[in-house]
C-alpha positions in Angstrom: 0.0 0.0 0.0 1.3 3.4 -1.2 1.2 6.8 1.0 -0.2 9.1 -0.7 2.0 12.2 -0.4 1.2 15.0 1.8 0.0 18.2 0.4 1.3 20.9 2.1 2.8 23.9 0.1 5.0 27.1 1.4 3.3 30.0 1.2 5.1 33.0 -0.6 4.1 36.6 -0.3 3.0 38.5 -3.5 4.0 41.8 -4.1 0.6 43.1 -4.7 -1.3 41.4 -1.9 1.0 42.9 0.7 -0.8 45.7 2.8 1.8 47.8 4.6 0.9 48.8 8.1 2.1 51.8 10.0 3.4 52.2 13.4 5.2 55.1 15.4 7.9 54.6 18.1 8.8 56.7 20.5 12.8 56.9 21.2 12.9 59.0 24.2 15.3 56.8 26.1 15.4 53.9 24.4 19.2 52.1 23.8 19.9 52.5 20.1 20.6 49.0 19.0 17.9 47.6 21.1 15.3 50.2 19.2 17.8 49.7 15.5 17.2 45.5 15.9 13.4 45.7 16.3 12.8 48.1 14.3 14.9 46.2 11.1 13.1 43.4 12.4 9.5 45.3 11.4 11.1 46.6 8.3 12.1 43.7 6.5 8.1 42.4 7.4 9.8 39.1 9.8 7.1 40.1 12.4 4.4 38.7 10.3 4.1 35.1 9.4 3.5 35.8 5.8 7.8 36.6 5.9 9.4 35.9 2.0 12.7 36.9 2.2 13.0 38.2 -1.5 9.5 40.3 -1.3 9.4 43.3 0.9 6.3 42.5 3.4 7.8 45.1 6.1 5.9 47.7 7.6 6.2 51.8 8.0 8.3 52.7 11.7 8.1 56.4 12.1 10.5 57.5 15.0 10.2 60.5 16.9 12.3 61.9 19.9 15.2 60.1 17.8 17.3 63.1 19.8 16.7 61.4 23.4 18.3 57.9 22.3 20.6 56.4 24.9 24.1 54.5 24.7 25.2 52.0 27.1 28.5 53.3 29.0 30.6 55.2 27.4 29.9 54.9 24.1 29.0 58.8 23.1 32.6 59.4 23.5 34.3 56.2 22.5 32.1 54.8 19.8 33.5 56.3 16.2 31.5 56.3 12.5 34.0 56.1 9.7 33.9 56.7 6.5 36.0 57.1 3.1 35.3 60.4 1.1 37.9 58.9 -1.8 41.8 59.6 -1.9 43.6 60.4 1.2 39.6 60.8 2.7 39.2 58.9 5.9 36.8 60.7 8.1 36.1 60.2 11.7 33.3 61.6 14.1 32.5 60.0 17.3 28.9 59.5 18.2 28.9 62.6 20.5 29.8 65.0 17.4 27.2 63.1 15.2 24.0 63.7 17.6 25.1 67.5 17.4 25.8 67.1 14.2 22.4 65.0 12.5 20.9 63.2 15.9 18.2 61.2 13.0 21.8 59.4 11.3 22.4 57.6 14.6 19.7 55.6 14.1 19.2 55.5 10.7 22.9 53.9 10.2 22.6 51.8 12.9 19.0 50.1 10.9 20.8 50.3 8.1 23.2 47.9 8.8 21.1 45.4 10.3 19.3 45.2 7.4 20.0 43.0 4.5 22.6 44.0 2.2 20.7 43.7 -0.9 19.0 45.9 -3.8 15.5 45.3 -1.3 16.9 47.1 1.6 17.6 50.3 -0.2 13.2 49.8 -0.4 13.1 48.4 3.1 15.2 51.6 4.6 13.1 53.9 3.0 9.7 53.3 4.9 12.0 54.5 7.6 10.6 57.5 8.5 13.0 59.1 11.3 11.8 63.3 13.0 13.8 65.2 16.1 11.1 66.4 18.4 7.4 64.7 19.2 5.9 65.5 16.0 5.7 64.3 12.6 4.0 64.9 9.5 1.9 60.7 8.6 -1.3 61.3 10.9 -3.2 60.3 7.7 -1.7 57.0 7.9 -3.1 56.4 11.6 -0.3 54.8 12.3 -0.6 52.7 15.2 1.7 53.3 18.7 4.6 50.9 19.4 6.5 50.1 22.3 9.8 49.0 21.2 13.9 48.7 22.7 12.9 47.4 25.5 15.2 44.9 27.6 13.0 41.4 27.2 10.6 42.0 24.4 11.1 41.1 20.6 9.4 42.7 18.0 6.0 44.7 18.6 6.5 44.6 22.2 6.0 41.2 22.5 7.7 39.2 25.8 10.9 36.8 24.5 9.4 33.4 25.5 12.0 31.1 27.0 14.5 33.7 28.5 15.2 35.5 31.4 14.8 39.4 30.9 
């Protein structure tokens, strides 16, 4: 007697049948890469179970009070963005220099690299939608209020199950 083979398929996201959603964080706080690794994690869409890795199925994040971000110890002084401007162009800033500087770059190069690092994530990085102070300009979108960076919960506030927080 022959089993008859089971019928289960993998679902793969369309293009055209995903329905963004949008959400709005407040920073004020918050430890950057805590707030950068959920955040990515809502951008590239892995919060929802209808994930495909080569379709963009993330959501909107709009961040506000990105000025009132945190670092753990000393890292306004110590930690150091780098970058090459071409011949004889390295450039240094430390973290410190780059809040007075752009406050809305810390945390939009710190998403940045924890996203993919592909053709999709220039896509992905651009329903990033970062403002310094409490306001900011997508109330038609009614985006919904997220609590995110906090020690002990994944993505969309939800508790880590299995570990100690």
């Amino acid at each position: 007697m022959k089993r008859k083979p089971a019928l289960i398929k993998t679902y793969l996201a369309k293009p055209a049948v995903v329905r963004p959603k949008w959400f709005v964080v407040d920073a004020e706080g918050k430890v950057v890469g805590r707030l950068a690794s959920d955040i990515a994690m809502i951008l590239m869409g892995k919060h929802r179970p209808t994930y495909t890795p080569h379709v963009d199925t993330g959501d909107f994040v709009i961040v506000t009070n990105v000025e009132k971000v945190v670092f753990t110890g000393k890292k306004w002084r110590q930690k150091r963005y780098t970058w090459f401007t071409g011949y004889s162009g390295l450039r240094s800033e430390t973290a410190e220099e780059r809040r007075e500087k752009d406050p809305a770059a810390i945390l939009t190069e710190a998403v940045r690299r924890m996203l993919p690092k592909n053709r999709l994530a220039r896509k992905m990085l651009s329903k990033l939608k970062v403002y310094v102070g409490p306001e900011h300009p997508h109330q038609a979108q009614q985006p919904e209020p997220l609590e995110l960076g906090r020690k002990g919960t994944g993505a969309l506030g939800r508790p880590l199950i299995g570990r100690n927080s």
